[in-house]
Every structure is written in structure tokens, then in C-alpha cells.
N, C-alpha and C positions, 0 to 999 in steps of 0.2 A: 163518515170515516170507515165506519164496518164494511160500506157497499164497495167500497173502493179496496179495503183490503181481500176484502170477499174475491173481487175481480185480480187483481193483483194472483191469489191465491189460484185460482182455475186459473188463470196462463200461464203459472209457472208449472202447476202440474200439465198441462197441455202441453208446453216444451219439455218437461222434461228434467224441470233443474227445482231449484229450493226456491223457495220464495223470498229467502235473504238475498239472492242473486238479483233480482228484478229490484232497480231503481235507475236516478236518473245515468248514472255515469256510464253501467252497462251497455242502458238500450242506445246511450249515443252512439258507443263505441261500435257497437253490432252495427251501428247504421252507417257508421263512417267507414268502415268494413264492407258493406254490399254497395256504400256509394264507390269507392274506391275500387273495387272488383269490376263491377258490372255497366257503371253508368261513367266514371269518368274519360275524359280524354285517353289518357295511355292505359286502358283498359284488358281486361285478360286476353280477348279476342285480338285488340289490335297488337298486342305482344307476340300474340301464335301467328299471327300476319306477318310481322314484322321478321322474326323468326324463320318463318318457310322464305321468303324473301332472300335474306340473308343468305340461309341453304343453298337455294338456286343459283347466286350469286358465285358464289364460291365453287361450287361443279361448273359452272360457267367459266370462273375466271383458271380453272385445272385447264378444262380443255383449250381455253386461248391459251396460256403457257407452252401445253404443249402442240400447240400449231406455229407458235414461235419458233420452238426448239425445232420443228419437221424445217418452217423456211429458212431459220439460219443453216441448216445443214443443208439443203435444196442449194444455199445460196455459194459455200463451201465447195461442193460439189461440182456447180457450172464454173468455179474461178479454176478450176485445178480440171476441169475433167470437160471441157465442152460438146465435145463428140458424145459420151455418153449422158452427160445429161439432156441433150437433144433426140437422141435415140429413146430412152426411157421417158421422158416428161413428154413429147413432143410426136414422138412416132414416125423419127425422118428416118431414112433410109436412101445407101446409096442405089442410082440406078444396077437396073438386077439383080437385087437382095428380093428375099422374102421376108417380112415381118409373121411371124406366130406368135399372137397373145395367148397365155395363157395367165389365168386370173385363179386367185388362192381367196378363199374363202376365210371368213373372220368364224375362228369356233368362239 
């Protein structure tokens, strides 16, 4: 019984804490705690996965929105406008014309 307290005593001073803290209900709980964290299924790791996941997802689903919004206007545009949207989208031209691109840079 004393070897046991003896030992008991050096690992609580080695953690760090009182040696009334060390019994059984503690060390389960610390262990259900690192099981829970580190070793189960929905784990810390697979949380920051799931997470960055998620993220990308959603800048993903921004920019499908607004490529929506670009073809319903696209689409807006050729019902009311077809000469110019053929001109612009397309790059017709009647005979004898010149076409000059001039292309604008994204800052």
C-alpha cells in the first residue's frame, strides 16, 4: 500500500497536480478526453478536414452564383440585343468593318 502511494505521489508531482487529484474517476476521464480528441472517428484532424472542405465549398459555390448572374445577363442581353451580343461574345463583323480588341486588365 505505501509502494502504491509512494508511486501515486511521484506522478502527481511529475504532472504537476496534488496527489488527491489522481484516482480512478480522473485518469478515466483524461483518457476519454485524448480518446475523444485524437483517436476517435470524428476526430480533431477530421473536424479541420471537414472544415477546409466546407470553406472551399462555399468560395466555390460564390463564384458559381456569380457566373449564373454573368449568363442570365448574357442571356438578357442576346433576347433584346442580338447584333450586339454577337459582336461582343462572338466577334462577327459586317463585311468591311474592322474589329480592334482592346482587352482591360483585372487590378
Amino acid at each position: 500500500m505505501a509502494k502504491d502511494k509512494k508511486i501515486l505521489e511521484d506522478l502527481a508531482s511529475l504532472i504537476g497536480v496534488s496527489a488527491t487529484w489522481i484516482n480512478k474517476y480522473t485518469v478515466v476521464t483524461v483518457l476519454f478526453i485524448v480518446w475523444v480528441t485524437f483517436f476517435d472517428k470524428h476526430n480533431i484532424f477530421a473536424y479541420q478536414k471537414l472544415k477546409g472542405n466546407i470553406t472551399k465549398m462555399e468560395v466555390e459555390k460564390e463564384q458559381l452564383n456569380d457566373e449564373i448572374a454573368q449568363a442570365i445577363k448574357d442571356r438578357e442581353d442576346l433576347r433584346y440585343n442580338h447584333e450586339k451580343f454577337a459582336r461582343e461574345k462572338h466577334l462577327m463583323h459586317l463585311p468591311g468593318e474592322e474589329i480592334i480588341l482592346i482587352e482591360q486588365t483585372k487590378k
